[in-house]
C-alpha positions in Angstrom: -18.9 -46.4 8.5 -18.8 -49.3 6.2 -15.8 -49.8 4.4 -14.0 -52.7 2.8 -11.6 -53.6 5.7 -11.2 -55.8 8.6 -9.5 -54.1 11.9 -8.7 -50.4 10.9 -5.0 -51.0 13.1 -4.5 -53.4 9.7 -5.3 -51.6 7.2 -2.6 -50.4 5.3 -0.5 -53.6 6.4 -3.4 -55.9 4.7 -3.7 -53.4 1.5 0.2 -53.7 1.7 0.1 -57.5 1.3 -3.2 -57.3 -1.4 -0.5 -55.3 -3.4 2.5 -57.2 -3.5 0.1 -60.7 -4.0 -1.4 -58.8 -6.9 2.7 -57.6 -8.6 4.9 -60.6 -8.0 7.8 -58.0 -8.9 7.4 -56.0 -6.0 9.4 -56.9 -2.7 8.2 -55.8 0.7 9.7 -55.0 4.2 6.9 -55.1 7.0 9.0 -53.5 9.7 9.9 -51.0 9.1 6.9 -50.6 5.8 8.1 -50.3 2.8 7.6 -51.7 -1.2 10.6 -51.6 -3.6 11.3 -53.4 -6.9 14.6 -54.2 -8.8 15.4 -52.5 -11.9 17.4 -54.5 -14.8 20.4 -52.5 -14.4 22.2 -50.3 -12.2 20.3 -46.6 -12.3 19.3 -43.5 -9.3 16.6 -45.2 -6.8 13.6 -43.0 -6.9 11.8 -43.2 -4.2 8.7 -41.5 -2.3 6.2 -42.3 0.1 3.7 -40.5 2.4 0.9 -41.2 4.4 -1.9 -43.8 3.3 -5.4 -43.0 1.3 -4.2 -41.8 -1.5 -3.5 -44.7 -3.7 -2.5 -45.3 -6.1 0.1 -42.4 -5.3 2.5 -43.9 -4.2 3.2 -47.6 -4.0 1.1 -48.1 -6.7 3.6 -46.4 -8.8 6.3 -48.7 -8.0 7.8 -50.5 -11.4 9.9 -50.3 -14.5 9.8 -46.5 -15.7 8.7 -44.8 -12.3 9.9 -45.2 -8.5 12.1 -47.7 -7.1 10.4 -48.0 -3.4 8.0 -46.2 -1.5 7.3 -46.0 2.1 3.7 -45.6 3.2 2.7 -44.3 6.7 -0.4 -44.8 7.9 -3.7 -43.0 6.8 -3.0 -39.2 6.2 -0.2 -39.9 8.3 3.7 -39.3 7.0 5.9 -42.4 6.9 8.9 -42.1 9.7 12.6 -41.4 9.3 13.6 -45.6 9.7 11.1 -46.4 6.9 12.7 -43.9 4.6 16.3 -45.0 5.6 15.7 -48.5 5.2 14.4 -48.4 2.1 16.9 -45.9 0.7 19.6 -48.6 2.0 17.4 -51.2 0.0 17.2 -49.6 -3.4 21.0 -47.8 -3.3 22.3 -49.3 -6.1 25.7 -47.0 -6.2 23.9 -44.4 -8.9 22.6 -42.9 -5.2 18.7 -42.0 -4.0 16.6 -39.3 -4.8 13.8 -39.0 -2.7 10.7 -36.9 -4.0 8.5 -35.4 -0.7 5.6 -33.9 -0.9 4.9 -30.7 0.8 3.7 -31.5 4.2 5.1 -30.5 7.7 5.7 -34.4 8.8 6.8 -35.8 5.4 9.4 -32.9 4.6 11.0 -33.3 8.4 11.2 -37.4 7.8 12.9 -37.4 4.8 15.4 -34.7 5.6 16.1 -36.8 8.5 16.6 -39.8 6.5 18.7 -37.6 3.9 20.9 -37.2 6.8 21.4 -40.7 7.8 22.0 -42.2 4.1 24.9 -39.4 3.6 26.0 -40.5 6.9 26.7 -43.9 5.9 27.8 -42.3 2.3 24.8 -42.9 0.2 24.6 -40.2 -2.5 21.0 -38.6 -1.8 19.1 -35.8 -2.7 15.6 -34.6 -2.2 13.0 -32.9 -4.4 10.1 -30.9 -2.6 6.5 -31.2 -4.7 4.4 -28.1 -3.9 1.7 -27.6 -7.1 -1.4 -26.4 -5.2 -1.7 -23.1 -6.5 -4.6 -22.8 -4.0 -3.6 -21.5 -0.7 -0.1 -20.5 0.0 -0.1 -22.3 3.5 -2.2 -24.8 5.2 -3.1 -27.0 8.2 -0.1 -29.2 7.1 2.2 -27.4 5.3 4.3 -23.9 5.2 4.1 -23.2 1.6 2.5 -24.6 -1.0 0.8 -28.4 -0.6 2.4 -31.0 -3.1 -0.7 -32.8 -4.6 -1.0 -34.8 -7.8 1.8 -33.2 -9.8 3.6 -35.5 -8.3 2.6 -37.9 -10.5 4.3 -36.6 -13.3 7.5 -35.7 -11.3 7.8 -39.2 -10.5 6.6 -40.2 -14.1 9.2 -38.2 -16.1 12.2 -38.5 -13.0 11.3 -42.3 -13.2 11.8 -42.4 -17.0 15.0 -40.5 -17.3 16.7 -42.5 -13.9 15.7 -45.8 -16.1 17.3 -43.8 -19.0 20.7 -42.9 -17.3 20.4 -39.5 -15.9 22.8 -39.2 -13.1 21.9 -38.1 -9.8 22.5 -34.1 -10.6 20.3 -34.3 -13.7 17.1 -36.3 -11.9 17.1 -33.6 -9.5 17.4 -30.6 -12.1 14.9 -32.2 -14.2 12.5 -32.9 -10.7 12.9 -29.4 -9.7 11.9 -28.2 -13.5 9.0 -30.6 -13.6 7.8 -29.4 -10.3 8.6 -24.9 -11.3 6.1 -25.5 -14.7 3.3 -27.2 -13.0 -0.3 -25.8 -11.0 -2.6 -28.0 -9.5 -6.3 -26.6 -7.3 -8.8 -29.3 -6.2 -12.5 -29.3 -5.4 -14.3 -31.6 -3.2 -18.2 -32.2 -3.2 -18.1 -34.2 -0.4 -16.0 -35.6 2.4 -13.6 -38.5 3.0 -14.3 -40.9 6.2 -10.8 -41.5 7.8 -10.9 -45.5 9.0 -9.4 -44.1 12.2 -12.2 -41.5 12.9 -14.9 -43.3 11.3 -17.2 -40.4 10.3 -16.5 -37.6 7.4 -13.8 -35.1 8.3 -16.1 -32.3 7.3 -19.3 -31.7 6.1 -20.7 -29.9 3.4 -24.2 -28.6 2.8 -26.4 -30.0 -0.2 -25.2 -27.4 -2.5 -22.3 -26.8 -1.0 -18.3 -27.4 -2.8 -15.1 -26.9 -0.7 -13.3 -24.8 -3.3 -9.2 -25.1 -3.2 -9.4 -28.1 -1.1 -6.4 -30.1 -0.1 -5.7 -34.6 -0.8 -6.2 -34.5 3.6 -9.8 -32.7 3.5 -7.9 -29.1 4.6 -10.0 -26.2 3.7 -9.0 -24.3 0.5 -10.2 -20.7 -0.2 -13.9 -20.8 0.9 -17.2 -22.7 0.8 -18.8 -21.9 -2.1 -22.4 -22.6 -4.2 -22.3 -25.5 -6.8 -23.9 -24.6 -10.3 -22.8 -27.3 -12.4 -19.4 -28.7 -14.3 -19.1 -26.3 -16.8 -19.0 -23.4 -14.6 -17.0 -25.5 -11.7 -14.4 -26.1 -14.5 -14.0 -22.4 -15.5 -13.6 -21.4 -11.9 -10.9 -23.8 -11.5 -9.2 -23.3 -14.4 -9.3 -19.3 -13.7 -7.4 -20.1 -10.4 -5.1 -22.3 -12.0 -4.3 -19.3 -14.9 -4.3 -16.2 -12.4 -1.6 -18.1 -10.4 1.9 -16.3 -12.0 4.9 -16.4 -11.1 5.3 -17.3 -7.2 8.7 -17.0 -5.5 10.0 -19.5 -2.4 12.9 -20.6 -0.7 13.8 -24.4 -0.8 16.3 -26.3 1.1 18.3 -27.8 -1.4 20.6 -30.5 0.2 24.4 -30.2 -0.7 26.4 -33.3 -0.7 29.3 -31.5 -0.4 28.7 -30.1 2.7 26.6 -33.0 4.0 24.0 -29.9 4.6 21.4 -28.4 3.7 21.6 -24.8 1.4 18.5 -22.4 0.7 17.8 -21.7 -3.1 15.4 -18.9 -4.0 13.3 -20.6 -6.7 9.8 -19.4 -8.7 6.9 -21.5 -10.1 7.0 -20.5 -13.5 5.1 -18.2 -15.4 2.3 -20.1 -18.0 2.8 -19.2 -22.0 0.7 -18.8 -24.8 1.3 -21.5 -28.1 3.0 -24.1 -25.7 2.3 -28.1 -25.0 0.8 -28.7 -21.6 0.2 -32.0 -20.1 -2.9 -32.3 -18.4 -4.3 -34.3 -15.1 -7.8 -34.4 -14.5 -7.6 -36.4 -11.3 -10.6 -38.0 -9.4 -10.4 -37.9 -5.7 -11.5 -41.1 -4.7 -15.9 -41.6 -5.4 -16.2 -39.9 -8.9 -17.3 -41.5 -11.6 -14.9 -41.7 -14.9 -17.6 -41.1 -16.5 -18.0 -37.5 -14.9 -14.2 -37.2 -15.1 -14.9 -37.2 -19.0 -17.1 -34.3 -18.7 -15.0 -32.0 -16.5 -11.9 -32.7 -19.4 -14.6 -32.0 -22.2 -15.0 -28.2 -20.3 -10.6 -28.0 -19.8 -10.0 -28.7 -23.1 -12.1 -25.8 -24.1 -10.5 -23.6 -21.7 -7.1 -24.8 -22.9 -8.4 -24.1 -26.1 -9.5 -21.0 -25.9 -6.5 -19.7 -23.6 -4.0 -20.6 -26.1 -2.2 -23.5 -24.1 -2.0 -26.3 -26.7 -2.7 -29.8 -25.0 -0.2 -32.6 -25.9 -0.7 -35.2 -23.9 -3.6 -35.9 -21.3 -4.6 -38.2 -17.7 -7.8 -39.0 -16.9 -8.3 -41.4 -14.1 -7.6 -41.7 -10.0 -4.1 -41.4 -10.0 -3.9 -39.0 -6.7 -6.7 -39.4 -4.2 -8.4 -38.7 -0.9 -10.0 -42.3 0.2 -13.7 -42.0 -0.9 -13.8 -37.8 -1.3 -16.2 -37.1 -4.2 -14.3 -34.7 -6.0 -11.6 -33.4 -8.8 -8.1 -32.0 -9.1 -6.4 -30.3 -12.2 -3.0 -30.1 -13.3 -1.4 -28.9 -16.0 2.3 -28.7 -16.8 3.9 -26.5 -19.4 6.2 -28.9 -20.9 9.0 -29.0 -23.6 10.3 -31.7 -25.6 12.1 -33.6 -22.7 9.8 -33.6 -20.8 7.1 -35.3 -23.1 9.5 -37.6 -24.4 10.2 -38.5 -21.1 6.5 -39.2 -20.3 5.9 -41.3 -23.9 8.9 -43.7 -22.3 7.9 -47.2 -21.3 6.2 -47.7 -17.7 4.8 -50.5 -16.2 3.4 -50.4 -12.4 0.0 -50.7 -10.7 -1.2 -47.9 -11.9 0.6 -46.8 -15.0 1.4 -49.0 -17.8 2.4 -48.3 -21.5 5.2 -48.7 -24.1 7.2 -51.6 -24.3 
């Protein structure tokens, strides 16, 4: 294993501190770990976290426009209940915290712990629960769906309205929308090399691609034979599209009650002649270059499927260390929602608008 880091027990502590030298804005808290920033006025803390390697979700999304804090756990490990507290003490500014989890076993029992502690001492909190991996319906980590990088643009367009004035209620209607009109599926073409394990967590054979695969390395729907992008792409895109509507039941937490509710909810169906936003995410070791190529072959499928394309990512945005490979997303959206993603940003990762 060579990689660019010193003891791996340091890691994420040293990438911690490489981050904050690099964003003067940023504040950080050691012990427990977690990154915050202030915004100019009074508005809902947004805040996330999970574990680390998949930069520059989350901490790198920390700024104007976007989160408030994030807590990062160690590699592919969640972040624990005091670093969640802690930081939702930090960033409460009175508008209350709305923490957005992804789907994974450890990250979803962690925050609704800390959910439970901040209402405790009278925090407003809520929780939003990202599951947009249309791949496999349960995994290694999760029971449902795993929350990958669609949440992204949950934290994007959340981030945007909070900064905007959107109580509380409205973040978390709007979050929950965000996350019911959006698919994600993921492809690796090789391995990551966890610091802690020090050798790929799989490995795949010359012309082999883990189809469906998960931002940890989990399998997805099978080992299959690479041809080339074009065809790659229509597979994917074919999973994406045969994905309709998919019923769950989410714990919803009442702040009423000071308890959590279950709320039958559905991902929502994909229509004809509507705007889609669309993620071609690298997974860590891909080329931009190649990232180009597999959004040359979506836009063609979008195209020809009818799903009109009004605003587009291309980049590293929601990775897997150094795995060679691609997720898409795309998320039918309406006028709120883009208007929210055209509003000012400026973190790590994302910047534009004044």
């Amino acid at each position: 294993m060579k990689k660019l880091i010193n003891r791996v027990e340091d890691v994420v502590k040293e990438q911690m501190e490489g981050l904050v030298l690099s964003r003067p804005e940023l504040q950080v808290s050691y012990e427990p770990r977690y990154m915050w920033h202030e915004p100019k006025q009074p508005q809902v803390a947004l805040v996330s976290g999970g574990g680390s390697g998949h930069e520059p979700l989350h901490a790198g999304f920390i700024g104007e426009g976007m989160l408030t804090g994030a807590c990062p756990g160690e590699v592919f490990t969640s972040p624990t209940p005091d670093q969640m507290y802690e930081c939702g003490q930090k960033v409460d500014s009175g508008e209350g915290v709305l923490f957005v989890i992804k789907n994974y076993t450890g990250d979803v029992l962690n925050f609704e712990t800390a959910v439970e502690l901040l209402h405790a001492d009278g925090v407003r909190v809520g929780a939003v629960l990202t599951d947009d991996d249309v791949a496999v319906k349960d995994s290694l980590y999760t029971a449902g769906r795993r929350g990958v990088a669609g949440t992204v643009l949950v934290e994007k367009m959340v981030g945007a309205a909070a900064a905007q004035g959107y109580d509380l209620e409205k973040c978390e209607v709007l979050a929950r929308r965000i996350n019911d009109n959006c698919r994600s599926f993921g492809v690796a073409l090789s391995a990551c090399t966890v610091p802690a394990a020090g050798k790929p967590s799989f490995v795949l054979e010359e012309n082999e691609i883990e189809f469906g695969v998960g931002i940890h390395g989990e399998p997805g729907i099978e080992r299959r034979a690479y041809e080339d992008v074009n065809t790659l792409v229509d597979q994917m895109f074919a999973e994406i599209m045969d994905n309709t509507s998919y019923s769950r039941t989410l714990r919803i937490w009442n702040r009423e009650s000071g308890d959590w509710d279950e709320l039958e909810t559905k991902i929502n169906d994909f229509n004809t002649d509507q705007d889609y936003i669309v993620l071609v995410n690298g997974l860590g070791a891909t080329p931009e270059s190649e990232l180009y190529g597999v959004y040359r072959r979506l836009a063609q499928n979008c195209e020809q499927a009818g799903l009109r394309i009004a605003r587009n990512l291309v980049g590293n945005y929601c990775t897997s260390l150094n795995m060679e490979g691609i997720s898409i997303t795309l998320l039918q959206a309406d006028e709120e929602m883009l208007s929210l993603y055209d509003a000012p940003v400026s973190t790590a990762a994302m910047t534009w608008g004044k």
